[in-house]
C-alpha atoms as one frame of an Amber mdcrd trajectory, in Angstrom:
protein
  -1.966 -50.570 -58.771  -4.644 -49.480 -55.956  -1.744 -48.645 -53.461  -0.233
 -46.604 -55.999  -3.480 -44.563 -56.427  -3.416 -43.665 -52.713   0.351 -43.302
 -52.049   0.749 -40.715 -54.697  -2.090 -38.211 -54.052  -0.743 -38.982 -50.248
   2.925 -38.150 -51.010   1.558 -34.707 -53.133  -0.883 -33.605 -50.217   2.050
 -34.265 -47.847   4.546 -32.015 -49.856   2.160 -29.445 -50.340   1.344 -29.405
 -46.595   5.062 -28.918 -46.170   5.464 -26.061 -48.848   2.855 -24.362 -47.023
   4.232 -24.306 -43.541   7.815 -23.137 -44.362   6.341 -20.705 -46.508   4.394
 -19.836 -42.980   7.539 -20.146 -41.335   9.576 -17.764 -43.261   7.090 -14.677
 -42.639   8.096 -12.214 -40.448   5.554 -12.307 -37.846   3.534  -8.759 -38.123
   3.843  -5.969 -35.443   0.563  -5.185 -33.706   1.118  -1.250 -32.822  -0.970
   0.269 -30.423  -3.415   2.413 -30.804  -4.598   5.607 -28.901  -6.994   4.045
 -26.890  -4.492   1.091 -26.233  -2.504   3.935 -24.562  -5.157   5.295 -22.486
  -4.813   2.474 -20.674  -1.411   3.684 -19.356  -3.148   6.068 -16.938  -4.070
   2.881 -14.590  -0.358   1.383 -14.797   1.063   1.543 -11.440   0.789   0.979
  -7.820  -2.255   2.415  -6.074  -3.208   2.288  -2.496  -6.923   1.734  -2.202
  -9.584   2.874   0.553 -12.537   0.533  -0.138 -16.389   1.124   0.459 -18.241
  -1.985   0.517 -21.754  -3.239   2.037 -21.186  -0.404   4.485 -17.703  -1.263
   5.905 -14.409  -0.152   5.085 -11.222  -1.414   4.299  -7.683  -1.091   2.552
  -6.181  -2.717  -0.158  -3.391  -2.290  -2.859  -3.867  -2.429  -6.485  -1.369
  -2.915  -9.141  -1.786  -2.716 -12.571   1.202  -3.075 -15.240   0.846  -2.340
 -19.001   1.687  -5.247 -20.494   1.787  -7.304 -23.955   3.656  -4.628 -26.362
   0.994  -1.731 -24.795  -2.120  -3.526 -25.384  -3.339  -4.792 -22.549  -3.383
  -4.204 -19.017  -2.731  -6.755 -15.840  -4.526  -5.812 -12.864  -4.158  -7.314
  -9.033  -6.150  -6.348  -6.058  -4.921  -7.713  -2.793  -6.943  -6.626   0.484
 -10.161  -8.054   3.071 -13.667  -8.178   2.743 -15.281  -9.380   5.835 -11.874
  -9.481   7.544 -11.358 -12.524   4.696  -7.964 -12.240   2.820  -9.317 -10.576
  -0.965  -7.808 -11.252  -3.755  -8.677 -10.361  -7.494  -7.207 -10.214 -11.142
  -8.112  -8.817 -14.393  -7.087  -8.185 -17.808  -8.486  -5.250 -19.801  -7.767
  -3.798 -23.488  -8.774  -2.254 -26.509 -10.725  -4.342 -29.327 -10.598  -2.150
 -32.416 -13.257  -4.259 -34.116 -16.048  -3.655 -31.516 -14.735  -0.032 -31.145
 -14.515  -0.908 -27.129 -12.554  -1.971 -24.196 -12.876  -4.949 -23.113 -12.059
  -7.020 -19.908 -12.269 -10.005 -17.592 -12.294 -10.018 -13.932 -11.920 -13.418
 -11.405 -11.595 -12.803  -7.970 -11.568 -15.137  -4.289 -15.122 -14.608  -3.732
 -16.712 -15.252  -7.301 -17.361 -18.472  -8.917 -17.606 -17.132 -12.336 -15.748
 -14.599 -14.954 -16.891 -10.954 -15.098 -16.617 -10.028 -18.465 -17.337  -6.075
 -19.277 -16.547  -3.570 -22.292 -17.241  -0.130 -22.298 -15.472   2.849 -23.422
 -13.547   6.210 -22.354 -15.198   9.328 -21.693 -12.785  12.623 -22.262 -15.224
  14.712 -20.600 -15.916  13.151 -17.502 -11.861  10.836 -17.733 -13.334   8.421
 -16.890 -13.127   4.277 -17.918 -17.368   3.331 -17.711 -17.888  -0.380 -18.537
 -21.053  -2.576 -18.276 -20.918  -5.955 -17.432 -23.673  -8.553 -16.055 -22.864
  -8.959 -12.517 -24.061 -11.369  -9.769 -26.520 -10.283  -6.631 -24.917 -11.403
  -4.216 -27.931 -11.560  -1.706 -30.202 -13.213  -4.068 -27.739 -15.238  -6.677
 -29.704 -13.358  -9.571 -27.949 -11.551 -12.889 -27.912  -7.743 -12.956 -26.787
  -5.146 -15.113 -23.675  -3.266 -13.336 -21.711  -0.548 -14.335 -17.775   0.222
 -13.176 -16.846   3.708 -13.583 -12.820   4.790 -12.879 -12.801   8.727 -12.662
  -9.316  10.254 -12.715  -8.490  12.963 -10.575  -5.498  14.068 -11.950  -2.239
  11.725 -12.351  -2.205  10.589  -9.252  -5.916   9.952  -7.686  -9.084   7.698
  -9.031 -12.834   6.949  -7.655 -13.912   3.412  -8.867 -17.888   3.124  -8.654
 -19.560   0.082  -9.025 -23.227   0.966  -9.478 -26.563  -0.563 -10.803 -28.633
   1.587 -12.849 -32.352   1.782 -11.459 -35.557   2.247 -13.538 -35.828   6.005
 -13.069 -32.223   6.596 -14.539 -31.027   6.632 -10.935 -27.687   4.648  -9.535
 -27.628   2.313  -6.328 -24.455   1.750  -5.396 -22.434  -1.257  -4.925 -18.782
  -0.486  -3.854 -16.747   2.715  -4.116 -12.707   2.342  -4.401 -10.695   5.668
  -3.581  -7.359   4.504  -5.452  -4.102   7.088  -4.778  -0.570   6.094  -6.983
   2.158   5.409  -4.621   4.876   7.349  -5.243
């Protein structure tokens, strides 16, 4: 009599669980369009060679971003030196229609951690501005950073990595002069 009181309300949760998942199963699964600002993100897609500004030396690089995952996100590569050390760095970046922002990750050979940033799209300036919580490198401590990709057309960009100062003013970090391989 006792096994019966657990086999049956065992058997019913079991056939329930079952209804359930091949009601699951028979739903089309639903088509995430993109949305405007998804496609903004087309104006990176490409192959770009890249003149970089760092710590006060200068050196080339390639970066290659494809527009990926039915046009809502982006895959980005960087392969180039720092230091005369091979470089190399990857990052994913979209729109999240919830927070009303992009958002993004960045990993790279000389960081130990993930960059994560959002930020937004400004017509006036066309530019991509994110803020993130970067890394000093010559002290190890957290500090506000913001990326800025300016557009110069179709075919030329200015990355800025800056840190905003207490009088409103910018030290910069790293410039990137990107231009799209034809």
């Amino acid at each position: 009599m006792k096994l019966s009181r657990i086999l049956l309300p065992l058997a019913a949760l079991t056939l329930m669980g079952w209804t359930a998942a091949k009601t699951f199963q028979d739903q089309p699964m639903p088509t995430v369009e993109p949305t405007a600002e998804h496609l903004l993100l087309k104006k990176l897609a490409g192959t770009w060679d890249s003149t970089v500004n760092f710590m006060g030396g200068t050196t080339k690089g390639v970066y290659t971003v494809e527009l990926a995952m039915n046009r809502l996100w982006i895959i980005e590569n960087f392969k180039g030196e720092f230091g005369g050390l091979p470089f190399h760095g990857h990052g994913v970046t979209g729109y999240d229609p919830a927070k009303q922002k992009y958002v993004g990750v960045w990993v790279d050979s000389i960081s130990t951690h993930i960059q994560e940033f959002e930020g937004d799209y400004d017509a006036k300036q066309d530019a991509f501005v994110f803020e993130t919580m970067g890394t000093n490198m010559a002290t190890g401590e957290k500090q506000r950073e913001i990326h800025r990709t300016t557009f110069h057309g179709a075919d030329a960009a200015t990355f800025e990595m800056v840190v905003p100062q207490p009088d409103g003013s910018e030290a910069p970090l790293m410039t990137i002069e990107y231009v799209r391989k034809k």
